[in-house]
Backbone as CSV, one residue per row, in Angstrom:
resi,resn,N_x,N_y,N_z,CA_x,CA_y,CA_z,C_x,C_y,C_z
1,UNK,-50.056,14.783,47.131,-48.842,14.172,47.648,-47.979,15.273,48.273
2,UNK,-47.605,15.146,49.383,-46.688,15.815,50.231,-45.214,16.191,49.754
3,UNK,-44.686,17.515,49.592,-43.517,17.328,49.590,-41.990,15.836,49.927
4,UNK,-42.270,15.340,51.029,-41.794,13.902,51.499,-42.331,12.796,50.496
5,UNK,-43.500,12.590,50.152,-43.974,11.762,49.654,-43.168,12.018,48.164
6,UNK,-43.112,12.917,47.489,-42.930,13.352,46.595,-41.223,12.998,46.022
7,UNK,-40.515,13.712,47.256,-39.116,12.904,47.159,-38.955,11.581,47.933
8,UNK,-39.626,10.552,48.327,-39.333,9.290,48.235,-39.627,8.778,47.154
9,UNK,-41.024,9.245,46.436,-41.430,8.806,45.145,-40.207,9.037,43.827
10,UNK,-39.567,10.116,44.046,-38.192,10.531,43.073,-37.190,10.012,43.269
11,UNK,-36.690,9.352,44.977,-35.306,8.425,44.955,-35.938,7.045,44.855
12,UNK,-37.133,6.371,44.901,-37.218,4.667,45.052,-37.033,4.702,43.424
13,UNK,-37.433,5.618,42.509,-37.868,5.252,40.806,-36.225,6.626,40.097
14,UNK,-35.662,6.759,40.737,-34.582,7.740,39.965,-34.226,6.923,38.543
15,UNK,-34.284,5.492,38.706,-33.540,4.985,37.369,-34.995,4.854,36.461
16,UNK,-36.308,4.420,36.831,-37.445,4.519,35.879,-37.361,5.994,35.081
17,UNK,-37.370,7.463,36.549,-37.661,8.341,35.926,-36.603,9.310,34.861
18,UNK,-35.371,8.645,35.011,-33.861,9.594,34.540,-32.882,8.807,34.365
19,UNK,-33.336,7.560,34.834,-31.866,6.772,34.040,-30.925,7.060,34.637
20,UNK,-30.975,7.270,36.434,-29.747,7.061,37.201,-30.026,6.325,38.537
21,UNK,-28.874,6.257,38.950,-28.483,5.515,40.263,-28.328,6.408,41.409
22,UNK,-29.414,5.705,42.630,-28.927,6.668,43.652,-27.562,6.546,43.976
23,UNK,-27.078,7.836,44.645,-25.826,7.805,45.536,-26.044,8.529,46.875
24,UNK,-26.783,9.285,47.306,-26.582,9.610,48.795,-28.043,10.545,48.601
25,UNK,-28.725,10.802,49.965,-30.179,11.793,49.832,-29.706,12.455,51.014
26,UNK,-29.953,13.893,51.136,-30.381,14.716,52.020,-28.490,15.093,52.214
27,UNK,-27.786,15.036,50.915,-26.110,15.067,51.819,-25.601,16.271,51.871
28,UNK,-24.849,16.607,53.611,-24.352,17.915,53.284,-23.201,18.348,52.582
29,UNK,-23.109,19.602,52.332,-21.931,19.985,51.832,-21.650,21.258,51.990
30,UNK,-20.577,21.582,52.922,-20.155,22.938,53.317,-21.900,23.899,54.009
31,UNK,-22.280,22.890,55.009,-23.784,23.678,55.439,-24.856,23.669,54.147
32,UNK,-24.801,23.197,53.925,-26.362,23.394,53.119,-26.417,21.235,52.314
33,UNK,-27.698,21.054,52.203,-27.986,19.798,52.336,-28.505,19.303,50.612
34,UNK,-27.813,18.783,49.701,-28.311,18.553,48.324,-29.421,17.174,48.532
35,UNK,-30.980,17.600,48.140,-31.613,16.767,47.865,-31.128,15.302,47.851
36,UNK,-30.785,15.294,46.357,-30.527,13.580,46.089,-29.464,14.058,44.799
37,UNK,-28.095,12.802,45.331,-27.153,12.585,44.196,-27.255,11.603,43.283
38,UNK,-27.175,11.463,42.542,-27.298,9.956,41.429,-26.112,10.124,40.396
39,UNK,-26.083,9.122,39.881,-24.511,9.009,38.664,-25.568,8.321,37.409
40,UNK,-25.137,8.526,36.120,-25.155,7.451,35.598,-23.399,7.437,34.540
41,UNK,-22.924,6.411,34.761,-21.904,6.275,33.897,-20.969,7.098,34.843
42,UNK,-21.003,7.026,36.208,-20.003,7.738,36.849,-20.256,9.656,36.567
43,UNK,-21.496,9.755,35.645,-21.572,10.978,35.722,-22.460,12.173,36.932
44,UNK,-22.286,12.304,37.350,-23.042,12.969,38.784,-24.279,13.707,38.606
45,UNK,-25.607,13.646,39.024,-26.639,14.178,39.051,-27.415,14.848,40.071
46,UNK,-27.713,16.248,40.081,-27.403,16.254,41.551,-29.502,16.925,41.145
47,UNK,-30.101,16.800,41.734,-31.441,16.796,41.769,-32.318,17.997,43.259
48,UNK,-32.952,18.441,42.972,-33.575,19.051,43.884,-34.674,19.528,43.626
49,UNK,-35.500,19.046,44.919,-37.276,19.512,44.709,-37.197,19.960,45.376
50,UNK,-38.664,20.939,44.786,-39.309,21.976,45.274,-40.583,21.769,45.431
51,UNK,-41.605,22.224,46.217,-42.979,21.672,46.610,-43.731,23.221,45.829
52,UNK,-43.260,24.216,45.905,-43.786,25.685,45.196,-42.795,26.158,43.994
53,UNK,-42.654,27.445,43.663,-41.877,27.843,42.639,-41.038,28.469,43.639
54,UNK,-39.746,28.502,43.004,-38.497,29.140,43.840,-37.910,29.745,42.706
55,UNK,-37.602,30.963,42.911,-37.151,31.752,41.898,-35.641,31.657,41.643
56,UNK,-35.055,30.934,43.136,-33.389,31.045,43.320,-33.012,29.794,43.344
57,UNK,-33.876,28.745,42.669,-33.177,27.049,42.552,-31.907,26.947,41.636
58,UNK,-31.762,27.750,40.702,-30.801,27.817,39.839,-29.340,28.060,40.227
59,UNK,-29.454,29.331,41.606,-28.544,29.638,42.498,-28.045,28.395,43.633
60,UNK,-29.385,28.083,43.635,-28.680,26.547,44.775,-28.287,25.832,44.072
61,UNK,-28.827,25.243,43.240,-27.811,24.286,42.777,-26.670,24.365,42.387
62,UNK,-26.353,25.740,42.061,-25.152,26.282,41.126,-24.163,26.055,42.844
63,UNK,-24.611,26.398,43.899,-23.795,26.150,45.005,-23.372,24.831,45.751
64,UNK,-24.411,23.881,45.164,-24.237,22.790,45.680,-23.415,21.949,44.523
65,UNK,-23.550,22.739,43.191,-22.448,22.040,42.592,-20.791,22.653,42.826
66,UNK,-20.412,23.671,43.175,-19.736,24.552,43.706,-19.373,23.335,45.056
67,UNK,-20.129,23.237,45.919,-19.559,22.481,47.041,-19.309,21.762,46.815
68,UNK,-19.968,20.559,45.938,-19.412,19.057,45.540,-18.015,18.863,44.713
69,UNK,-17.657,19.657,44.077,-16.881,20.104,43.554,-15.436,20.105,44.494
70,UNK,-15.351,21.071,45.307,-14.456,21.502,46.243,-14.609,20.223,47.130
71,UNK,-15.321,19.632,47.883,-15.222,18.093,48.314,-14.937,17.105,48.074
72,UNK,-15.539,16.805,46.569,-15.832,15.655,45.764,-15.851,13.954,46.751
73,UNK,-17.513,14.220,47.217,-17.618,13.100,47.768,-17.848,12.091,46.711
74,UNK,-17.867,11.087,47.151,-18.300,9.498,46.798,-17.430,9.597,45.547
75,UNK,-16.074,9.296,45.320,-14.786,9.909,44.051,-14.893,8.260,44.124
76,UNK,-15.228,6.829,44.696,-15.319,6.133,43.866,-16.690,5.357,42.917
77,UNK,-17.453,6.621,43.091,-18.814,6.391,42.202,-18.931,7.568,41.298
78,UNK,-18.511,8.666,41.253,-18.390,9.934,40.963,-17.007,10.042,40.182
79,UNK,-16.951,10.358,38.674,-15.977,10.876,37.710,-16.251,12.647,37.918
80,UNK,-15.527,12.799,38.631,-15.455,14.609,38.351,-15.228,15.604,37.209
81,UNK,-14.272,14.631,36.920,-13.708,15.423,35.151,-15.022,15.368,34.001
82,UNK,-16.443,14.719,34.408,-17.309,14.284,33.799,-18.233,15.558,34.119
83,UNK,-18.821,16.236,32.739,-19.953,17.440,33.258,-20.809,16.855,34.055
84,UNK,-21.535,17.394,34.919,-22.180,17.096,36.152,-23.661,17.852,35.207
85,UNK,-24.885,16.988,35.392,-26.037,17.468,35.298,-27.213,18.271,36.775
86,UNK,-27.740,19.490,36.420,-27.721,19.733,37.589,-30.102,19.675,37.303
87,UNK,-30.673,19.413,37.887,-32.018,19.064,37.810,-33.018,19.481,39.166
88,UNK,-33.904,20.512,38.225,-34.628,21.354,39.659,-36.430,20.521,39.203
89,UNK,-36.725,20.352,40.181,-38.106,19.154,39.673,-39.013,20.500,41.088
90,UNK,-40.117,20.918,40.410,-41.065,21.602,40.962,-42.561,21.570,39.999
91,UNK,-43.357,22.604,40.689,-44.618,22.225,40.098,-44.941,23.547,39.103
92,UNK,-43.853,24.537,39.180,-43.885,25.638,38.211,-42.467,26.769,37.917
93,UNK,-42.181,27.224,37.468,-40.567,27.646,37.437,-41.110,29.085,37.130
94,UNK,-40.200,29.745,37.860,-40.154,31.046,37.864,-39.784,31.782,36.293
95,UNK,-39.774,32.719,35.603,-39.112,33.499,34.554,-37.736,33.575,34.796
96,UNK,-37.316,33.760,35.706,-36.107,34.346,36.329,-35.238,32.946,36.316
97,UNK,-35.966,31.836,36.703,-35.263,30.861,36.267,-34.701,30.450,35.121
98,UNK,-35.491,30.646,33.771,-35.253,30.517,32.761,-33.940,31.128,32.645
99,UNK,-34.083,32.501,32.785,-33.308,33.472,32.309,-31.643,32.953,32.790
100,UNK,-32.019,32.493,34.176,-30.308,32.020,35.128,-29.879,31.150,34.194
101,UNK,-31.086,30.474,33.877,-30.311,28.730,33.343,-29.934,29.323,31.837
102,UNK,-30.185,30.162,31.248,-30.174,30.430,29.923,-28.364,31.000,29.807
103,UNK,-28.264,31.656,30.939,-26.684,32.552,30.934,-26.022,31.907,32.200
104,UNK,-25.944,30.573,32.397,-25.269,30.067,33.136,-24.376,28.924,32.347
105,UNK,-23.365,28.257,32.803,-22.641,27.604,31.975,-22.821,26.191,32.517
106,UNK,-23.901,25.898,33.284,-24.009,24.690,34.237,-25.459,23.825,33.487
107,UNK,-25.230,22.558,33.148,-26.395,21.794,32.059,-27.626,21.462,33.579
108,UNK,-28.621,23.064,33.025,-29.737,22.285,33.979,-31.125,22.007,33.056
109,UNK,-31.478,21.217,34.064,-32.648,20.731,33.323,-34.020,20.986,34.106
110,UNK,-35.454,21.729,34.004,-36.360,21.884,34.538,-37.326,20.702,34.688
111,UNK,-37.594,20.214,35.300,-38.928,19.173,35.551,-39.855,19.776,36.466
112,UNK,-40.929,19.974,35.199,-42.263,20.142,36.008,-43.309,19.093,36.750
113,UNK,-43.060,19.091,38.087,-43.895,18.144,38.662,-45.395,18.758,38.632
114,UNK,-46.646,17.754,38.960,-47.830,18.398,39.053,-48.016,17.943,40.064
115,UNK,-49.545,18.225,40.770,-50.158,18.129,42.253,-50.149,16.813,42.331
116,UNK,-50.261,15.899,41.240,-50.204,14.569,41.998,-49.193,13.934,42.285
117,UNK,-47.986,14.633,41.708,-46.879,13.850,41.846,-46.244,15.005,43.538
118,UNK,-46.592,15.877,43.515,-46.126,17.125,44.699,-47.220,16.537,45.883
């Protein structure tokens, strides 16, 4: 499965696979483009795949929550004052990732995709 294939397969099933609701795919913010947003309970989920290992997903997201933040789009689907979950879905995670997410203060969560779902 193709990268594309892979994230249509992750926004048609977001509530099968995580128990949220889409809110916007591919949206920008301050130049750079967040995967896919979802809420559940008004809480914001901000999601991003990877088709290889990326050693600096931890850094993007940390920026794209940084931008959403300073914007705060979709404020009537989106509680801001609500911790924001931040979710990197690839087919293997770097060390270095660990280590970011370990001394960062931002709730991420790793999902390992495999070749059939990538």
């Amino acid at each position: 499965m193709t990268n594309m294939h892979a994230y249509e397969f992750v926004w048609e099933n977001l509530e099968q696979l995580f128990n949220l609701k889409p809110v916007a795919r591919q949206h920008p913010a301050k130049g750079e483009f967040c995967d896919i947003l979802a809420v559940y309970n008004k809480q914001l989920s901000i999601l991003e795949l990877k088709n290889t290992e990326d050693r600096y997903v931890v850094q993007q997201l940390t920026r794209y929550y940084d931008n959403l933040f300073d914007l705060k789009p979709f404020a009537e689907q989106i509680d801001y004052s609500l911790p924001v979950k931040l979710i990197a879905l690839a087919p293997t995670f770097h060390r270095h990732n660990y280590i970011d997410r370990k001394y960062s203060r931002l709730d991420i969560d790793f999902v390992q995709i495999t070749g059939r779902c990538m």
